[in-house]
C-alpha atoms as one frame of an Amber mdcrd trajectory, in Angstrom:
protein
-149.788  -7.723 -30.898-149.241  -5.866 -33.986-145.843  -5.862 -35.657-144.895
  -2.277 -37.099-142.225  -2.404 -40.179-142.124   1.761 -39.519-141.191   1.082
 -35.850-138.700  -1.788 -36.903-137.434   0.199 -39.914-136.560   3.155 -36.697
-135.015   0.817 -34.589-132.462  -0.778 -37.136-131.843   2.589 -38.128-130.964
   3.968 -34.538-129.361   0.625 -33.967-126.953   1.465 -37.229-126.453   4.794
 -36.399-125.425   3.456 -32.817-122.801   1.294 -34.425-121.629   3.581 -36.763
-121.201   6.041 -33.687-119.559   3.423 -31.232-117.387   2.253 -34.568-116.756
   5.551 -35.087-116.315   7.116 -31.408-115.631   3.924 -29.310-114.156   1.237
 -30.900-111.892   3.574 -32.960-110.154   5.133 -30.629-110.060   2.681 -28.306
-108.253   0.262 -31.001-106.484   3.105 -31.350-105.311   3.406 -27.830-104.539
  -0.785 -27.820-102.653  -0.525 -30.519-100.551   2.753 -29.049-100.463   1.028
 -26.034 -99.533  -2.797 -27.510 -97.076  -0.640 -28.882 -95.156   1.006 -25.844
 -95.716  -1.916 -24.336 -93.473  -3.903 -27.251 -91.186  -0.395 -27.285 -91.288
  -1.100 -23.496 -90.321  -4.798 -23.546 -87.771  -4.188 -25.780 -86.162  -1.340
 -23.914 -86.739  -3.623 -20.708 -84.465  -6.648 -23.463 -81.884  -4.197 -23.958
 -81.544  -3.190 -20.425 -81.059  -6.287 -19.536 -78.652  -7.303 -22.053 -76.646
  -4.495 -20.942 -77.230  -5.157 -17.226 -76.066  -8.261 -18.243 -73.179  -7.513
 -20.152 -72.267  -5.039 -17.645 -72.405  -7.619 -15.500 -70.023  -9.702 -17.629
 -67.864  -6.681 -17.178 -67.664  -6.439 -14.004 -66.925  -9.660 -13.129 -64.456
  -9.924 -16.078 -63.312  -7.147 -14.188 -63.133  -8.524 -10.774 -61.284 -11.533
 -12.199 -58.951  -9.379 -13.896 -58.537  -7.347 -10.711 -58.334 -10.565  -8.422
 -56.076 -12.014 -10.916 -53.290  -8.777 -10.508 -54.053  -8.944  -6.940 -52.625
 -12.423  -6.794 -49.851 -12.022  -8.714 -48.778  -8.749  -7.033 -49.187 -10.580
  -3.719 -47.332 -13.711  -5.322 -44.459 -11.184  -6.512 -44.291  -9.666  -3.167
 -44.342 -13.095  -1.500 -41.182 -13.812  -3.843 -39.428 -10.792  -3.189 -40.138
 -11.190   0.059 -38.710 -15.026   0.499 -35.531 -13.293  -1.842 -35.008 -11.228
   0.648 -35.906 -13.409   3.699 -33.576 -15.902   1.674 -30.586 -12.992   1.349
 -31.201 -12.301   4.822 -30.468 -15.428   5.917 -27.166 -15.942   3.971 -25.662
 -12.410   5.106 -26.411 -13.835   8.431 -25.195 -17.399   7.502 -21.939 -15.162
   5.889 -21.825 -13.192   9.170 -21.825 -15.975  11.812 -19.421 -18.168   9.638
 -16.767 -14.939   9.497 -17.542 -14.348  12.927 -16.858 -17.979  13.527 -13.634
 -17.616  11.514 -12.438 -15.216  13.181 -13.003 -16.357  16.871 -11.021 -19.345
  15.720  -8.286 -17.883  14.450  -7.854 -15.270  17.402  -8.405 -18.718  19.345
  -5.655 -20.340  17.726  -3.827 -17.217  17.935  -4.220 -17.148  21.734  -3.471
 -20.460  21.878  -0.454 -20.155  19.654   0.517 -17.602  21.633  -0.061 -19.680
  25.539   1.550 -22.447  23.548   4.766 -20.318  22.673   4.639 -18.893  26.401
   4.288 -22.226  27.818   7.127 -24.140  25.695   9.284 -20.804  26.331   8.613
 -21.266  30.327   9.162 -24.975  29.851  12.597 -24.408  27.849  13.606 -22.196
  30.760  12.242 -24.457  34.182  14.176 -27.683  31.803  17.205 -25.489  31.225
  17.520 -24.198  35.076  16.297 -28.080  35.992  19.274 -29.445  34.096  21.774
 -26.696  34.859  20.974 -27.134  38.813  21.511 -30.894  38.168  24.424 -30.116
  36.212  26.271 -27.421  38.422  25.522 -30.791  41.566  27.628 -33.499  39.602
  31.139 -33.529  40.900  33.093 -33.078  37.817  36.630 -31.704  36.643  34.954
 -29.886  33.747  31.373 -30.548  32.380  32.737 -29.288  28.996  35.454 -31.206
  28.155  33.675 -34.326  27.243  32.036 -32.310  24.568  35.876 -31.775  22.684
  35.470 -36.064  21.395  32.039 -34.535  19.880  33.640 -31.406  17.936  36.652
 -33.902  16.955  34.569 -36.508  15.533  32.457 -33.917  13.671  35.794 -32.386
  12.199  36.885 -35.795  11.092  34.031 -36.998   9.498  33.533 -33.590   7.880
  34.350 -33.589   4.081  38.015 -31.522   3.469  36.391 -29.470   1.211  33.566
 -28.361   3.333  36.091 -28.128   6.607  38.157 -25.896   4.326  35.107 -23.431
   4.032  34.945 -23.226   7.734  38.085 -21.034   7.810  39.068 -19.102   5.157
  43.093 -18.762   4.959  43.853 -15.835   6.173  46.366 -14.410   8.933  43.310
 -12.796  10.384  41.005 -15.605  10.892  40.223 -15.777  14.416  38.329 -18.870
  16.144  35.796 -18.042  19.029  35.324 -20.878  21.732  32.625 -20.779  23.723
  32.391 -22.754  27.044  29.373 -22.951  29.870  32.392 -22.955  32.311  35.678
 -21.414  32.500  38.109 -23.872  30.766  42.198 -24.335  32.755  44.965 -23.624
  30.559  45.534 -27.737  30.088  41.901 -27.525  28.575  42.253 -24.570  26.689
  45.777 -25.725  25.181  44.067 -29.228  24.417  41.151 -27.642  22.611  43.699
 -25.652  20.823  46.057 -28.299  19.927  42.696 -30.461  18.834  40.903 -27.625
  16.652  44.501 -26.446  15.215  45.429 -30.088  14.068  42.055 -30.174  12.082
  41.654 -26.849  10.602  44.980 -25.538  10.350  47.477 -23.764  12.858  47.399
 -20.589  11.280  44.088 -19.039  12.867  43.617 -17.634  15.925  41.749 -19.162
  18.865  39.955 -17.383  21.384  38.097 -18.392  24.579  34.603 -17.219  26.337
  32.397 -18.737  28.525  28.245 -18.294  28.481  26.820 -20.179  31.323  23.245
 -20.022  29.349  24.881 -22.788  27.379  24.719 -25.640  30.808  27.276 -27.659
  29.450  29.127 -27.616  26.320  29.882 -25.371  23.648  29.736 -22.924  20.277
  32.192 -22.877  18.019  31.710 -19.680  15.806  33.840 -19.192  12.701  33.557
 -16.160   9.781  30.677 -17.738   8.154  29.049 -21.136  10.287  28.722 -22.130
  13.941  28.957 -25.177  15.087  26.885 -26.076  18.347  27.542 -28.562  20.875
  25.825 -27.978  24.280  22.805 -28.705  26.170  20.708 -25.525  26.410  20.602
 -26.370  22.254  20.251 -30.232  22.556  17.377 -29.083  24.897  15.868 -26.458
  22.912  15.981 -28.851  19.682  14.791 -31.551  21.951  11.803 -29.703  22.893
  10.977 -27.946  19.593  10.369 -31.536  18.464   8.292 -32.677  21.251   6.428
 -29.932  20.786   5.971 -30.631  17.066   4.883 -33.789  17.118   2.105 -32.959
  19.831
């Protein structure tokens, strides 16, 4: 085999000229097209980096958001649930108010109407006790029911003070005396009663008779400015005011 330097020389030559061609069109432009695309692939990446870092910070956002909006949610439905129990609460004490003045009130119209049956029934019981005792009364066999009732007037007279049986009848000409009797007093009982009253409180007044049968037994001495009562219908009526009192 013969080696050929002129065949050799050709081959390195066409193998240079291949390299320079391949450096030239080839590798060139293909480094080229690395190093454009290396490139938008970094641009890429770091558009992709920022993307996310806004994604993410949008997300951060949001949520921030959502907590934000959650939070006002809660205290709007807290504020409402406060209002609410206000009101509930206010609610319930203009109904509290209302049943206590509705309360208040049906007790006093109760103690009204029972203030009211209580006056009617110690009014009917004055009246049955008055016609009990007078029916009793007008039974006894008697003179005169009202005479024994003169000792009462006499001893009241006498242990009167002067001064305050001097008020009882002013003196004047025109004083006049009013007697009055459950029954019809005789003459010996009206001239008694006179002679008793005049001795006492002076002869110079007048002294007049009636008769009430209201009274039962007894009677009313009325002079210008006082009354003096001795009779049962009043002993009763006090009698019963008191029982009535201290029930």
């Amino acid at each position: 085999m013969n080696f050929s330097w002129w065949t050799f020389a050709l081959q390195a030559a066409n193998f240079l000229i291949l390299v320079w061609l391949l450096q030239r069109f080839l590798f060139k432009p293909v480094k080229a097209i690395v190093a454009r695309r290396k490139e938008e692939i970094s641009h890429a990446l770091t558009e992709a980096s920022q993307e996310k870092e806004s994604a993410e910070r949008l997300k951060r956002e949001i949520e921030a958001k959502r907590s934000r909006i959650d939070a006002e949610r809660q205290a709007m439905i807290d504020e409402q649930q406060a209002q609410l129990s206000a009101k509930r609460q206010t609610l319930i004490e203009e109904a509290r108010a209302d049943a206590d003045k509705i309360r208040d009130q049906a007790l006093k119209r109760l103690d009204e109407e029972r203030a009211i049956a209580s006056k009617d029934l110690f009014e009917r019981t004055i009246a049955l006790a008055a016609k009990l005792a007078e029916r009793l009364l007008c039974e006894l066999d008697v003179p005169s029911m009202d005479q024994p009732f003169l000792k009462r007037v006499i001893d009241y007279l006498d242990r009167l003070p002067a001064e305050e049986r001097a008020r009882l009848l002013p003196s004047s000409d025109a004083t006049v005396l009013l007697v009055t009797t459950a029954h019809l007093l005789g003459v010996q009982e009206q001239s008694e009663w006179h002679d008793q009253l005049a001795k006492r409180l002076g002869s110079n007044s007048a002294i007049k008779f009636s008769i009430d049968p209201a009274l039962i037994a007894g009677t009313v001495i009325t002079f210008p400015h006082a009354i003096l009562r001795f009779n049962w219908r009043d002993t009763l009526t006090t009698a019963l005011k008191e029982l009535h009192a201290d029930g």
